[in-house]
C-alpha positions as CSV (number, residue, x, y, z in Angstrom):
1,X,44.6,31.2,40.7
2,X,43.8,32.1,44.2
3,X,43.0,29.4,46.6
4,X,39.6,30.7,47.7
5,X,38.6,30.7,44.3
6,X,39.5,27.2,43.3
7,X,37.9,26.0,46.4
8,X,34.9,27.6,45.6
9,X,34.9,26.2,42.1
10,X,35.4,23.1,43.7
11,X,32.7,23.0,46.5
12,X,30.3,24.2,43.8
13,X,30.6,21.3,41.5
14,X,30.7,19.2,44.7
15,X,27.3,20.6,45.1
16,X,26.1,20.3,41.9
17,X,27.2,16.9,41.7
18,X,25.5,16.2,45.0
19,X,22.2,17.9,43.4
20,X,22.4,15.6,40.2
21,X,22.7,12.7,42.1
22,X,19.5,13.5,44.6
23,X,17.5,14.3,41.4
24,X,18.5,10.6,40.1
25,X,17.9,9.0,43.2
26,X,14.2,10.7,43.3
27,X,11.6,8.3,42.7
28,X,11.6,4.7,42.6
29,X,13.3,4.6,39.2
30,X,15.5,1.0,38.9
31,X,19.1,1.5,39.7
32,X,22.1,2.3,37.9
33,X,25.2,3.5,37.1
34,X,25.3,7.5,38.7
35,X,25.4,10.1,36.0
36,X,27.7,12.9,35.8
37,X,26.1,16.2,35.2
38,X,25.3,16.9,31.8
39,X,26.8,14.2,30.2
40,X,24.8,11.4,32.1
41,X,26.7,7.7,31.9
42,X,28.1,8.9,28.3
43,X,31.6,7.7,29.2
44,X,30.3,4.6,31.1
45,X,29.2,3.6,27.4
46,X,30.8,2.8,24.7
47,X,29.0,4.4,21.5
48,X,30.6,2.3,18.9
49,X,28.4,-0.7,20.4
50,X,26.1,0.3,23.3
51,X,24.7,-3.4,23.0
52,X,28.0,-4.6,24.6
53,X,27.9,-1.5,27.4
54,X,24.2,-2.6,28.1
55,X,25.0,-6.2,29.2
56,X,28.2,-5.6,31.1
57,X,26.2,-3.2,33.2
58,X,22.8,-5.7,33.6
59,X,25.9,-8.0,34.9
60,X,25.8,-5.3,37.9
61,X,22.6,-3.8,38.0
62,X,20.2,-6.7,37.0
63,X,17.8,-6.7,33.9
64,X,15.8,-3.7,34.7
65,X,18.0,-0.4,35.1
66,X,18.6,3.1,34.4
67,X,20.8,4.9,32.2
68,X,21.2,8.6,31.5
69,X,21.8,9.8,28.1
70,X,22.7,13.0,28.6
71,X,20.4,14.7,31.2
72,X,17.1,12.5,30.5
73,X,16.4,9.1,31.7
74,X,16.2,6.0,29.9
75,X,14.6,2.4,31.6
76,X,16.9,-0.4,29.9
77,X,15.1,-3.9,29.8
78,X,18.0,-6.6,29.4
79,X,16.9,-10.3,28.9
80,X,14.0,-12.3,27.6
81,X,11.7,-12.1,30.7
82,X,12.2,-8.8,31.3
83,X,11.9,-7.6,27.3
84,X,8.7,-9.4,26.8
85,X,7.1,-8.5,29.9
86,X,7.6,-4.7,28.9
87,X,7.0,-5.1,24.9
88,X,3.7,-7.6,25.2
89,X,2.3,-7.5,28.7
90,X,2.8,-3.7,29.6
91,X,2.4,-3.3,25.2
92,X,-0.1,0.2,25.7
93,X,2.1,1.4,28.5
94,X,5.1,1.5,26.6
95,X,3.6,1.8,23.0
96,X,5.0,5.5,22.7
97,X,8.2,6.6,20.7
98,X,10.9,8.5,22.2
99,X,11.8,11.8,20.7
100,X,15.2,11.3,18.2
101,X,16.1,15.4,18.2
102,X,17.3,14.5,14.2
103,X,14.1,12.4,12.8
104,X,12.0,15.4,14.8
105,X,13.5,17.6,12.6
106,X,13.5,15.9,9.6
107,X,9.9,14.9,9.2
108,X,8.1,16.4,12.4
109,X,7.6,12.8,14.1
110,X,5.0,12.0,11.4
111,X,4.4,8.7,9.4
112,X,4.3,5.2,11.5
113,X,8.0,4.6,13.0
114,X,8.2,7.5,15.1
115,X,4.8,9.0,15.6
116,X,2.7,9.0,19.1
117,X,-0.4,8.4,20.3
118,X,-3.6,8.9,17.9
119,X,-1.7,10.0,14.9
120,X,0.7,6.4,15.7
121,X,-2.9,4.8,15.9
122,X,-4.4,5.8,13.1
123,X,-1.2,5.8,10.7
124,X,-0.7,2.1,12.0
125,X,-3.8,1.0,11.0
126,X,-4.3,2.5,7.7
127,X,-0.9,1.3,6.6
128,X,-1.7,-2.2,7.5
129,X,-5.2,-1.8,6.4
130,X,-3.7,-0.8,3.0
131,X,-0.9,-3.0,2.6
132,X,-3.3,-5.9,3.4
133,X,-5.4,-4.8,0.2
134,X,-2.6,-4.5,-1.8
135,X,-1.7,-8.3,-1.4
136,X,0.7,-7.9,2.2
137,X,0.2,-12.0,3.3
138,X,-1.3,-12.8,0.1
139,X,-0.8,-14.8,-2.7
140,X,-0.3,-11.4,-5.1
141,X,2.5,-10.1,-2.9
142,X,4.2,-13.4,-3.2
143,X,4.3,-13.8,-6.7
144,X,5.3,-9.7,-6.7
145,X,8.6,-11.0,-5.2
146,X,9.0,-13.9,-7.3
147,X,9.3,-12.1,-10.5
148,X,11.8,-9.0,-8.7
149,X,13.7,-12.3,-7.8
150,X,13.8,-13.5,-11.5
151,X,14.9,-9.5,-12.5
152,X,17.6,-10.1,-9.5
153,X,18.9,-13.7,-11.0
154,X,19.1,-12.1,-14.6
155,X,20.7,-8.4,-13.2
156,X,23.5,-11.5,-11.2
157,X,24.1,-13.3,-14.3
158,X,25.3,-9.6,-16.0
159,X,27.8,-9.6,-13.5
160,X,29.7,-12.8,-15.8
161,X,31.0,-14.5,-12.7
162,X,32.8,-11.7,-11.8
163,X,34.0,-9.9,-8.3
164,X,31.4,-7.3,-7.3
165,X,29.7,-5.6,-4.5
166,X,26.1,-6.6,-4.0
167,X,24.8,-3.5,-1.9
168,X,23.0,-2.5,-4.8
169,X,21.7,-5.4,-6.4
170,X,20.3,-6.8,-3.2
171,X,18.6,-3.1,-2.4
172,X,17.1,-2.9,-5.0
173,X,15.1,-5.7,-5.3
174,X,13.4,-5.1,-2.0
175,X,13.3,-1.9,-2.5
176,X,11.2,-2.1,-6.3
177,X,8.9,-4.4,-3.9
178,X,7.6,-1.7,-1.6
179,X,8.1,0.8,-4.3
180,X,4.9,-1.4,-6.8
181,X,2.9,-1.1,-3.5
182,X,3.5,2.4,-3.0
183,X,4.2,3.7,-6.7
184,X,2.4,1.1,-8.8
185,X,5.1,0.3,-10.3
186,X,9.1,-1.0,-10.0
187,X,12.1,0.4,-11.2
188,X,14.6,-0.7,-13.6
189,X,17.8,-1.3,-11.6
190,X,19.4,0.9,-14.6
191,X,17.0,4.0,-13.8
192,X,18.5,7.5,-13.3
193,X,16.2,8.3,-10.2
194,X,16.2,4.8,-8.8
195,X,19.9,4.7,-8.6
196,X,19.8,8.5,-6.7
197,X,17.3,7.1,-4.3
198,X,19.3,4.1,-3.1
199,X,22.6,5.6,-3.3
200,X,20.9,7.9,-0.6
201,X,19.4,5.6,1.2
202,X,22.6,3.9,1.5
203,X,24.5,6.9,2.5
204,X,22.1,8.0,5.4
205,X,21.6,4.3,6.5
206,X,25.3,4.2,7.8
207,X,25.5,7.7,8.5
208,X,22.9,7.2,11.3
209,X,24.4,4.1,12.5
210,X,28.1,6.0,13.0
211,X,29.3,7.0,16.7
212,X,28.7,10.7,15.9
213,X,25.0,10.4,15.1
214,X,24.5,9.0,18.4
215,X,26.5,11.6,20.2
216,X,24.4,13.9,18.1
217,X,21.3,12.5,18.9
218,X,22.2,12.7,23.2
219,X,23.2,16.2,22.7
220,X,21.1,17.8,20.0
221,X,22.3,21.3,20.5
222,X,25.3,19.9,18.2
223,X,23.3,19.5,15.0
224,X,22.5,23.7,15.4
225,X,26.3,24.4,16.0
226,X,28.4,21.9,14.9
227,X,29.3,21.0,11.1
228,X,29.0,17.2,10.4
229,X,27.7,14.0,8.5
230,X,24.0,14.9,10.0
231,X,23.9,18.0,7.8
232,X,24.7,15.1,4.4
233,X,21.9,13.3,6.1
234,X,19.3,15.8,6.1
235,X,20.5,17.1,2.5
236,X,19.8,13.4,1.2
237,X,16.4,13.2,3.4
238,X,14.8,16.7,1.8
239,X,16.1,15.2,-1.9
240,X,14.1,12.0,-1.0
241,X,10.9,13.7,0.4
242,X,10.9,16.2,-2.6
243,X,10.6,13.6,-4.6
244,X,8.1,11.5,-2.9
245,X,6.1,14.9,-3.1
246,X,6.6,15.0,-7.1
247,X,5.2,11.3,-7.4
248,X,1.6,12.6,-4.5
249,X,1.2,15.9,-7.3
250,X,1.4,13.1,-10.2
251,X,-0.8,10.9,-8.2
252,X,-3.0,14.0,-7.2
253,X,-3.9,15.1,-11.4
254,X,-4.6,11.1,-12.2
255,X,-6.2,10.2,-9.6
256,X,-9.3,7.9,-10.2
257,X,-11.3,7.7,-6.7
258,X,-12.9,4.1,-7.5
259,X,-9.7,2.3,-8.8
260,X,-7.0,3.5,-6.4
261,X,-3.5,1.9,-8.2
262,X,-1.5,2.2,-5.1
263,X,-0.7,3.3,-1.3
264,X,-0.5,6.8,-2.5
265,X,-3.9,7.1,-3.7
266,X,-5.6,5.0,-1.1
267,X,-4.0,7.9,1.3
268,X,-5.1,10.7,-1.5
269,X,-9.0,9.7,-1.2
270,X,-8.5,8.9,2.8
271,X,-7.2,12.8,3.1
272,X,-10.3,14.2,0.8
273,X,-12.8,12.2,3.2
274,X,-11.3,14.0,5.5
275,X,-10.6,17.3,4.6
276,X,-13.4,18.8,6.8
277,X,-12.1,17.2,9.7
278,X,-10.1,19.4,11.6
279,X,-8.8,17.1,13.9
280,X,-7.3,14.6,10.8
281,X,-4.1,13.1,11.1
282,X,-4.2,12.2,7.5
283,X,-2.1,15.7,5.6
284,X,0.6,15.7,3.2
285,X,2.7,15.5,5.9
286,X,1.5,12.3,7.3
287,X,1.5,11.2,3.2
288,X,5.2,11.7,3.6
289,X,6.2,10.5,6.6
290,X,4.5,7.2,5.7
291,X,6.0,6.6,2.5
292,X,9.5,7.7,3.5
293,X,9.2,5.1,6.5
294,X,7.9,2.3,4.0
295,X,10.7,3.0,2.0
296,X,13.0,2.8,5.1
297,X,11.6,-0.6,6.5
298,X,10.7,-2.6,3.6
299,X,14.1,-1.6,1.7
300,X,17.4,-0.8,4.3
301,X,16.3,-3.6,6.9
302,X,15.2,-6.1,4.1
303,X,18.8,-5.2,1.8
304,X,21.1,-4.6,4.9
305,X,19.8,-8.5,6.3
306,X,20.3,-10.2,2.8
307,X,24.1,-8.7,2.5
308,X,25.0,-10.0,5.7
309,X,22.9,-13.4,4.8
310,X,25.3,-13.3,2.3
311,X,29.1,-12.6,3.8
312,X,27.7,-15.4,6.3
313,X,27.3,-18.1,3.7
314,X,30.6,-17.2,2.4
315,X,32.4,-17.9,5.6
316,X,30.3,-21.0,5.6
317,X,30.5,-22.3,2.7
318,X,29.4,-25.6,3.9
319,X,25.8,-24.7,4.9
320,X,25.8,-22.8,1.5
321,X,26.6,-26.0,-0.1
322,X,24.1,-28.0,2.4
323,X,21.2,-25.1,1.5
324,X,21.5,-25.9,-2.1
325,X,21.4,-29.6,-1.6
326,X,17.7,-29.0,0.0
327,X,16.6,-27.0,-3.1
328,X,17.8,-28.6,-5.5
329,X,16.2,-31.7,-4.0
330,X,12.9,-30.3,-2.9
331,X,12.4,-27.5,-5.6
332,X,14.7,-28.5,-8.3
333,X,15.6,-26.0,-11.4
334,X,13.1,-26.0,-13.5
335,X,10.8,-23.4,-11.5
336,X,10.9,-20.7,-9.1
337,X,10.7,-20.9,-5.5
338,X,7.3,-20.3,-3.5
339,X,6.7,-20.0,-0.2
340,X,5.1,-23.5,-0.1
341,X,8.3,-25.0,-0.5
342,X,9.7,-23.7,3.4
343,X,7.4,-26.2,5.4
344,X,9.3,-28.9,3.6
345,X,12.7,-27.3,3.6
346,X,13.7,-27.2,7.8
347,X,17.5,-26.5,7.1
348,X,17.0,-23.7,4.7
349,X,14.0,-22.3,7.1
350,X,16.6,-22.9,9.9
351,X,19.4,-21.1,8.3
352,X,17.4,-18.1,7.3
353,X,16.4,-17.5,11.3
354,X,19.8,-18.3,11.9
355,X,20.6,-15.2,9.9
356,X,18.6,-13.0,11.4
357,X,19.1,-14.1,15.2
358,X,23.1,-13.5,14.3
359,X,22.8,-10.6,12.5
360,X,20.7,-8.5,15.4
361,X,20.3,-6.3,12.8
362,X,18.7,-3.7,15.5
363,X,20.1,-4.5,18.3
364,X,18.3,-2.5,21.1
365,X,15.1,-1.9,19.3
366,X,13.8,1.7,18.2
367,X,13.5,3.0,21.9
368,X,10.2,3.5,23.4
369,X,8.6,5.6,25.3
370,X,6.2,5.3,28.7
371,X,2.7,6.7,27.7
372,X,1.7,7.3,31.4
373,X,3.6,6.8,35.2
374,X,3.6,2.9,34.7
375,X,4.7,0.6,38.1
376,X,7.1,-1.8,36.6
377,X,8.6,-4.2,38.9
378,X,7.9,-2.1,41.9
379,X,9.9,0.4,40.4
380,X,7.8,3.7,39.3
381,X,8.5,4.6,35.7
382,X,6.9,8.7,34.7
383,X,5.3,9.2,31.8
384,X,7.6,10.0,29.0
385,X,10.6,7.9,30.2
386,X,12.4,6.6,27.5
387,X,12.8,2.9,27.4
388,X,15.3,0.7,25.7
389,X,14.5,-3.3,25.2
390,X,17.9,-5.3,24.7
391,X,16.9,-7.5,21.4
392,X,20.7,-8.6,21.7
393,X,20.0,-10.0,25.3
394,X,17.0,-12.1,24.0
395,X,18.6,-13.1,20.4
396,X,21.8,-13.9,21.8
397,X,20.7,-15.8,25.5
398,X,23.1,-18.4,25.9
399,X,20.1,-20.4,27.8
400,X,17.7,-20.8,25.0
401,X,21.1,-20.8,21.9
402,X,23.8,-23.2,23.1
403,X,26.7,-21.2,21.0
404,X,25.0,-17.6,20.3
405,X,28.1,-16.3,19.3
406,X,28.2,-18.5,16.5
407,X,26.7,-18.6,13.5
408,X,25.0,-22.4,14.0
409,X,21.7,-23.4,11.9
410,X,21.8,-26.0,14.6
411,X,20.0,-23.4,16.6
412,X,16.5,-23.8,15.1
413,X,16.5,-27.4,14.5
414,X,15.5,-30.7,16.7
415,X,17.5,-33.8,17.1
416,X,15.8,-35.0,14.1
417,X,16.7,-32.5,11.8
418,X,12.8,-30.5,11.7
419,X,12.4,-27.1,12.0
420,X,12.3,-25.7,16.1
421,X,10.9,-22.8,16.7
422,X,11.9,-20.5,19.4
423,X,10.0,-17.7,21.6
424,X,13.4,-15.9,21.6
425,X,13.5,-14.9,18.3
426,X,12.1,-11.6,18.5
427,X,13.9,-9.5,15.4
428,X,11.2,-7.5,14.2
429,X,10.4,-6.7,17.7
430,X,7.4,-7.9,19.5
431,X,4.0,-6.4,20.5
432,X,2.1,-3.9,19.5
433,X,5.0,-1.6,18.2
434,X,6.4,-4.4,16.2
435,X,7.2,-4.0,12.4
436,X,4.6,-3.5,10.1
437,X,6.6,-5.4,7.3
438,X,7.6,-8.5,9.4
439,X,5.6,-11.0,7.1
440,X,6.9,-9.3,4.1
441,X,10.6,-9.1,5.2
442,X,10.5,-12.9,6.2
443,X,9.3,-13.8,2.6
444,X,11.4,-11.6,0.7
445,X,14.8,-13.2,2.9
446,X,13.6,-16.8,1.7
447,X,12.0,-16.3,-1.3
448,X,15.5,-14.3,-2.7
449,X,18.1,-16.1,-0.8
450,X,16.7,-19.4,-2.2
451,X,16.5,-18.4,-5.3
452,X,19.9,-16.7,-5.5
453,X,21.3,-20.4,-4.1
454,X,19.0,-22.2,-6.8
455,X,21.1,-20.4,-9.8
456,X,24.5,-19.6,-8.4
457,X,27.2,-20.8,-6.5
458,X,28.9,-17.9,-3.9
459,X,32.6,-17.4,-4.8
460,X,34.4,-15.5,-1.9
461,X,37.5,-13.2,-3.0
462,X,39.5,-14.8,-0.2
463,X,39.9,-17.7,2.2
464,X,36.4,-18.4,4.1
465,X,38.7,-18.1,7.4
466,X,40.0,-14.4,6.3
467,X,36.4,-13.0,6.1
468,X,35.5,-10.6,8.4
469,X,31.9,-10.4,9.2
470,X,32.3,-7.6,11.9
471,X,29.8,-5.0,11.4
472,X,31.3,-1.5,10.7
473,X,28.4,0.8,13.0
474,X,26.6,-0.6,15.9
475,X,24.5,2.1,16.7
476,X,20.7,2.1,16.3
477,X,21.2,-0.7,13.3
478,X,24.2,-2.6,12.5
479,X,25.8,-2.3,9.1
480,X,27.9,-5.4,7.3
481,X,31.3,-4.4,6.1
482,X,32.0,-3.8,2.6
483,X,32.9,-7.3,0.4
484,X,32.9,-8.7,-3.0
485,X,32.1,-12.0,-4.2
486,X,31.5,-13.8,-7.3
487,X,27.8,-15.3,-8.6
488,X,28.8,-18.8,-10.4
489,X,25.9,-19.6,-12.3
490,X,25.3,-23.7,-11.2
């Protein structure tokens, strides 16, 4: 190649670089690493656990910095101060939802999770509105999840003490939960179309947590031109949303406008008082999205804690055996377990935050998004700057957890043995974004783990020491690795 040529190639990206880097040094957003054209700080990060990438470069940068992900932006908070500052004082500032190119596609940024502005609003409070009247923080919902844990004890005890795989077992039970709030009714773990709709669930759960989803997700022109495990996720999304809109038609013909059964036909009248309303958020659409993202929160994050709750007894098989000494002491045998019974049970109560605070199930939140120019810090943040908040830094702060790296009950518990709570624990997220289902997840963890502990005995395949409880993805969620263990009825 001639030499003028290559020079010129050369002094061009020299000038592009130099271009890029003026455009990121614009403004008075925080510092960080400088992006390469294009690609942003994609190689400065390692996509099989950003988490880790995060807090090596707040090590440099300090707890408020910038990151490109690809050409655009993104505000990292690292640490406790910084996190709660941006989720709970600045919460309407950075209340919106960044645009995921795949869940745009798949269901048009509707429903609760990944909506913006008034249809977020009013999606939000209907759903909470409705769940509350449907017995979320009541006494109903709590004795809802007591019997699905009596149908999870008897579907265990089928399993005759043998080796198996508890994916399903323990996603279904939350799962038929949300499903007798949204359906009316639960499923039978043996049912043809319950079985489809978990297996997918499943499927796309880890699919969306694997390294190429998030590559995907930076560079969206790959999901148009590239073959790959986003086209199985969007196959398994449209079989779950055509379904959800056979069960709205069934609700739609039976439909009795003074006795609404479930969430479906609470949203069925809401749509009809509004059908003159042009403006109305509440379509078929939003019907959809809402249902799909009930299904997601109150089944994946629910099924995908207890399985790790799980693998983490079984390499600990002496808070296992320390857990059952409290129930069987303060609950006994003889009935089920309520939530009344965790005031007087701080070990148990301690261990079940110690899952979750280990776990970091979502380990840098569901991004958000600035909903106007926002002065953070002295820095100046525009209006539609993504934002990640570092749930890792805050669950895992080796100031307020002495060992964070270890699994240790120890954690949330005071010299004298009681129950400590701690402002760091922040898993569901905090402010005004945080999960609709937090009350409901936190009872369904007690309420099933206690119960499974109550009747069985956790038999590990192998040596407590040989278990591996390294998550298989860390991308947006983390997912356990596959195990088997055996339910010894006590």
């Amino acid at each position: 190649m001639d030499l003028v040529v290559v020079l010129v190639l050369c002094l061009s990206l020299l000038l592009l670089f130099s271009l890029w880097k003026q455009n990121h040094g614009g403004g008075k957003l925080p510092p960080g690493p400088t992006p390469f054209p294009i690609i942003g700080n994609i190689l400065q990060l390692d996509i099989k656990d950003i988490s880790k990438s995060l807090t090596h470069l707040s090590e440099v940068y300090g707890p408020v910095f910038t990151v490109y992900l690809g050409r655009k932006p993104t505000v990292v908070m690292h640490g406790y101060e910084a996190v709660k500052e941006a989720l709970v004082e600045f919460g309407d500032e950075f209340s919106g939802r960044t645009n995921f190119p795949l869940t745009t596609r798949l269901n048009q940024a509707s429903g609760v999770i990944f909506s913006n502005g008034r249809r977020w609003k009013e999606m939000r409070r209907f759903s909470l509105m409705t769940l509350r009247n449907f017995g979320m923080g009541k006494r109903s919902i709590e004795e809802r999840v007591q019997e699905e844990a009596r149908c999870l004890v008897e579907e265990l005890r089928k399993t005759n003490a043998s080796p198996c795989d508890p994916t399903f077992i323990l996603g279904a039970a939350p799962c038929n939960v949300i499903c007798s709030v949204i359906f009316q009714n639960r499923f039978d773990y043996k049912d043809a179309d319950f079985l489809n709709l978990m297996g997918k669930f499943n499927e796309n759960f880890k699919i969306l947590n694997s390294p190429w989803l998030q590559i995907c997700n930076t560079f969206p022109i790959l999901f148009d031109y590239f073959p790959g495990s986003h086209n199985t996720v969007i196959k398994n999304f449209t079989e779950i949303t055509d379904y959800i809109l056979e069960k709205i038609k069934e609700h739609q013909q039976t439909l009795d406008a003074d006795n609404p059964r479930d969430f479906i036909d609470c949203f069925i009248i809401k749509m009809k008082q509004e059908k003159n309303n042009e403006q109305s958020e509440f379509t078929t659409e939003s019907l959809i999205g809402c249902v799909t993202d009930l299904f997601v929160a109150g089944t994946e994050t629910t099924s995908t804690t207890l399985r790790f709750g799980l693998l983490l007894l079984l390499t600990n098989p002496g808070v296992a055996a320390k857990m059952q000494e409290e129930i069987e002491r303060v609950i006994g045998r003889d009935r089920i377990p309520s939530m009344q019974d965790r005031s007087r049970m701080p070990y148990t109560d301690a261990v079940m935050h110690e899952i979750q605070r280990y776990v970091n199930l979502i380990p840098n939140n569901v991004p958000r998004a600035a909903t106007c120019n926002i002065k953070f810090r002295n820095y100046f943040i525009p209006k539609g700057t993504s934002m990640i908040t570092s749930l890792t830094s805050v669950l895992h702060d080796d100031k307020e957890f002495s060992n964070p790296r270890a699994f240790d009950p120890g954690h949330f518990l005071d010299e004298s043995g009681s129950f400590k709570k701690s402002d760091y624990f922040m898993p569901f997220s905090a402010g005004k974004r945080a999960c609709v289902g937090e009350g409901l997840a936190r009872m369904e963890l007690f309420l099933f783990l206690t119960t499974i502990l109550q009747n069985f005995t956790l038999k590990p395949l192998v040596d407590p020491k040989d278990i591996d409880v390294t998550p298989v993805f860390e991308g947006f969620g983390r997912v356990p690795p596959f195990y088997q263990l055996s339910f010894i009825p006590v």
